[in-house]
C-alpha positions in Angstrom: 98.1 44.7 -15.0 97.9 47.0 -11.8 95.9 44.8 -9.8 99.1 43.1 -9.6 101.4 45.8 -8.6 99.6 47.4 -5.9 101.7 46.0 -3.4 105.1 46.1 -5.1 105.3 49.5 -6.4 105.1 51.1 -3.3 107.2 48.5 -1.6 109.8 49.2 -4.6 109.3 52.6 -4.3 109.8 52.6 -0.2 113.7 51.1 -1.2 114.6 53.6 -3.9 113.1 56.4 -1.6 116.0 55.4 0.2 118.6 54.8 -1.8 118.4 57.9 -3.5 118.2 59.7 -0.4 121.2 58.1 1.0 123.7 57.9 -2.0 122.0 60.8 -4.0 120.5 59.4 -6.8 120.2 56.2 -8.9 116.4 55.9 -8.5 115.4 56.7 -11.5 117.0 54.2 -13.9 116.2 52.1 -11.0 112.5 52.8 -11.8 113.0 52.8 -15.1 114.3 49.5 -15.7 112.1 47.8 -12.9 109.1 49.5 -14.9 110.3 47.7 -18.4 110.6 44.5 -16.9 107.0 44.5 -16.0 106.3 45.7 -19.7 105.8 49.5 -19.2 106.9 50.6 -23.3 110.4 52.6 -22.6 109.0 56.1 -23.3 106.6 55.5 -20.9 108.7 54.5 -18.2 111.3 56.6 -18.6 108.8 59.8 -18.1 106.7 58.2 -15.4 110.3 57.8 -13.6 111.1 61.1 -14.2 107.3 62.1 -12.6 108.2 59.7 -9.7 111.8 60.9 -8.9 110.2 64.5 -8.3 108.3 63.9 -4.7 111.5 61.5 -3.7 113.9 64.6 -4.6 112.1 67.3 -2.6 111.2 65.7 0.4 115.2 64.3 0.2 116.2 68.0 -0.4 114.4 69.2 1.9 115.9 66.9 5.1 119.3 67.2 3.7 119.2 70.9 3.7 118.2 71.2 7.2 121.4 69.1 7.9 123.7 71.2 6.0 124.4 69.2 3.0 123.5 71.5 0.2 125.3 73.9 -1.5 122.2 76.0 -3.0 124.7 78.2 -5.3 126.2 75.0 -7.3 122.6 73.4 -7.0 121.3 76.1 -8.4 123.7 76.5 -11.6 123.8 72.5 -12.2 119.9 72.4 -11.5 119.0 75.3 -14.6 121.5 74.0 -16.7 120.1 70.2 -16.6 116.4 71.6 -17.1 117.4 72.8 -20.2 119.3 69.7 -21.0 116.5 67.5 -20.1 114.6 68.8 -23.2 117.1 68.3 -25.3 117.4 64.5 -24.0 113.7 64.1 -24.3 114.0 65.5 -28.5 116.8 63.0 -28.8 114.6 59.9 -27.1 111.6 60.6 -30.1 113.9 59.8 -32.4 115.4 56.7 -31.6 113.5 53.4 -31.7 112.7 51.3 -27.9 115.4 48.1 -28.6 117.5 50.6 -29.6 117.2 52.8 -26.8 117.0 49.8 -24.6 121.0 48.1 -25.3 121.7 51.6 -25.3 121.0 51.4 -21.7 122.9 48.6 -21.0 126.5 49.9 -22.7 125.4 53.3 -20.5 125.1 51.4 -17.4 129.0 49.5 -18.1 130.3 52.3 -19.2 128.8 54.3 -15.7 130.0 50.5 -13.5 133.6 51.1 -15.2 133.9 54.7 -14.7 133.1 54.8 -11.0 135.2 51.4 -10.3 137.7 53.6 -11.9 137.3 56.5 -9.2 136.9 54.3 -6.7 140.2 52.4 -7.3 142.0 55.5 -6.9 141.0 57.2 -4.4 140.9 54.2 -2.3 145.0 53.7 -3.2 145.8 57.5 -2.8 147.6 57.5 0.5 147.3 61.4 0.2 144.1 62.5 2.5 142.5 65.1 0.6 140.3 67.6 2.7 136.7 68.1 1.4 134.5 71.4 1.0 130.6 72.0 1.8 130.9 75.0 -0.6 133.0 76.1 -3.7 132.7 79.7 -4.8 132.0 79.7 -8.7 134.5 81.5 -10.3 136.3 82.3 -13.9 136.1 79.4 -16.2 134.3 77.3 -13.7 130.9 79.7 -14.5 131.0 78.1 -18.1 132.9 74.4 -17.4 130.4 73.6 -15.0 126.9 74.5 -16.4 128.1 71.5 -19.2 127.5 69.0 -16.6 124.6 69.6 -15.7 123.3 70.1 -19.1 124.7 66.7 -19.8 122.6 65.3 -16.9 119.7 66.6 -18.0 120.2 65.0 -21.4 121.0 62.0 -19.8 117.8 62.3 -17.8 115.7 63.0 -21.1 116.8 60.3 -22.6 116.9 57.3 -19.9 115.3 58.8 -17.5 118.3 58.4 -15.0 117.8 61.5 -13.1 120.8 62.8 -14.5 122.8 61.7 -11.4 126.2 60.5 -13.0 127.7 64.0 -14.7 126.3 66.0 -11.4 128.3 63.9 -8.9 131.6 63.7 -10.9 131.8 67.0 -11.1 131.3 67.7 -7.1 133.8 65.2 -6.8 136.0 66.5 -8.8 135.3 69.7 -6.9 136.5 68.3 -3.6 133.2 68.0 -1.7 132.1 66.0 1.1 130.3 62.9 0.7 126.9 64.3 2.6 127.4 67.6 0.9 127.4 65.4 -2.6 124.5 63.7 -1.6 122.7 67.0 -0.8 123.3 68.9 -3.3 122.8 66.2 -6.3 119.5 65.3 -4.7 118.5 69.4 -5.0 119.5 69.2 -8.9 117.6 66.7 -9.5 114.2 68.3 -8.9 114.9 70.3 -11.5 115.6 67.7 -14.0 112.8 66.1 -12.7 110.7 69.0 -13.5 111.9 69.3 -17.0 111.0 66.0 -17.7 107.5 66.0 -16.4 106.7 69.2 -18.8 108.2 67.9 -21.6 106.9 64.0 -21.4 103.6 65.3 -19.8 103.6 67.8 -22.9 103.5 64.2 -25.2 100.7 62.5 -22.5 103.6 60.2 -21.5 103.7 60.1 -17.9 101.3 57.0 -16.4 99.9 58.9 -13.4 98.4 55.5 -11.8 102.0 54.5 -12.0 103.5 57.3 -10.8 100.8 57.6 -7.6 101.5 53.6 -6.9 105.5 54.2 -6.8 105.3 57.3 -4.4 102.9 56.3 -2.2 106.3 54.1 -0.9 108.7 56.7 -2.4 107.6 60.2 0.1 108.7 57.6 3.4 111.9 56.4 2.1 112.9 59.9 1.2 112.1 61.0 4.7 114.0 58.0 6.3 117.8 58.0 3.9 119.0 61.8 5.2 118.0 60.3 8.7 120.2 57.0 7.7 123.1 59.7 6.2 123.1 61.6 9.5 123.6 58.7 11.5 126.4 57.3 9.2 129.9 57.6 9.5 131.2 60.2 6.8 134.3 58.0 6.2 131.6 54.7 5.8 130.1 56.6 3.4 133.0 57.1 0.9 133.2 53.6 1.0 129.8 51.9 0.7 128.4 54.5 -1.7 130.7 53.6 -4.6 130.5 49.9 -4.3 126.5 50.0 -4.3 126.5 52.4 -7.7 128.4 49.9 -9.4 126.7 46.9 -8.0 123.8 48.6 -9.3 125.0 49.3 -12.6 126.3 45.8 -13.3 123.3 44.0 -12.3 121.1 46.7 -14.6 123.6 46.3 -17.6 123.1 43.0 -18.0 119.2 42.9 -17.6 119.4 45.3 -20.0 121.8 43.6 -22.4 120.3 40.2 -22.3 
């Protein structure tokens, strides 16, 4: 099986390097799915994803907070809250059967397309120009609303291996932050549902490490190449591209999934 994919796991690796460094996540139900389409079991690949996202998420972090675009505060509450969740989502995924898990999947991936078509809709018809924050002090019943989402990324993460991206970027946005400071930051919470995953999955001898060295040997150089992209991009390009290429990503994945 590997002597065929030791060319395209780094090469797949190389684009989602990028394109979770760019649009601040996505990459790992991206390696999740592309790993069960070449017969990984679904328990496997969603912890080897998990193990992959981590050197992807730090090196991203890292560029992006020389650039400015991480709230550490916010990180930091979203990024202990989704450890703990990710547990929880990996005690959840024991118990449910692969095909099960697998159309479950797909309906997640709709449901994600529909929400963020959704968001996207509306902002783009909003004639009123909102102004955007790089930081938002955490105060009152935001110290308990907010820990929620990231424990519900972390879940999500346990279970499909997603990173935990979706719950951690609607909740900046609904915050009022920047694009770049979006990207940033969710990339920074990610490590730690990253983390969370490899303990618990390697914790069940889970996590394929041939896999996981084959997908970052491609993954470290397009993490160090998408904050460079995302410096160089206009902020008002971004607001616009990012949401279409989520969804277009979603869709395509929803139906693999579904068929």
């Amino acid at each position: 099986m590997y002597e065929n994919l030791i060319i395209i796991l780094p090469i797949i690796g190389f684009l989602i390097g990028i394109l979770v460094t760019t649009i601040g996540g996505g990459g790992g139900g991206l390696y999740t799915v592309i790993l069960i389409m070449l017969g990984v079991d679904i328990q496997t690949a969603v912890a080897t994803s998990l193990a992959t996202v981590l050197p992807t998420t730090v090196v991203g972090a890292y560029n992006h907070n020389k650039q400015g675009n991480i709230d550490k505060e916010m990180g930091l509450v979203l990024g202990i809250s989704g450890f703990i969740g990710t547990f929880i989502g990996i005690y959840i995924s024991s118990l449910i059967p692969g095909n099960i898990l697998k159309k479950a999947f797909g309906i997640l991936f709709i449901i994600l397309a529909l929400v963020n078509l959704r968001n996207f809709i509306n902002e783009f018809k909003s004639e009123e120009k909102i102004e955007k924050k790089t930081k938002v002090r955490i105060k009152g019943y935001k110290k308990i609303f907010i820990p929620l989402f990231g424990i519900t990324g972390g879940i999500l993460a346990g279970i499909f291996g997603l990173s935990g991206t979706p719950p951690i970027q609607l909740i900046l946005l609904l915050l009022g932050y920047t694009a770049t400071t979006i990207i940033g930051t969710t990339i920074f919470v990610l490590i730690f549902n990253s983390v969370g995953g490899i303990f618990g999955y390697g914790f069940l001898g889970r996590v394929n490490i041939t896999l996981v060295l084959l997908l970052c040997s491609g993954t470290i150089i397009g993490a160090i190449i998408g904050p460079k992209i995302v410096e160089k991009t206009n902020e008002e390009i971004l607001e616009i591209v990012i949401p279409i290429i989520i969804i277009g990503i979603n869709m395509i994945f929803a139906i693999q999934m579904l068929l």
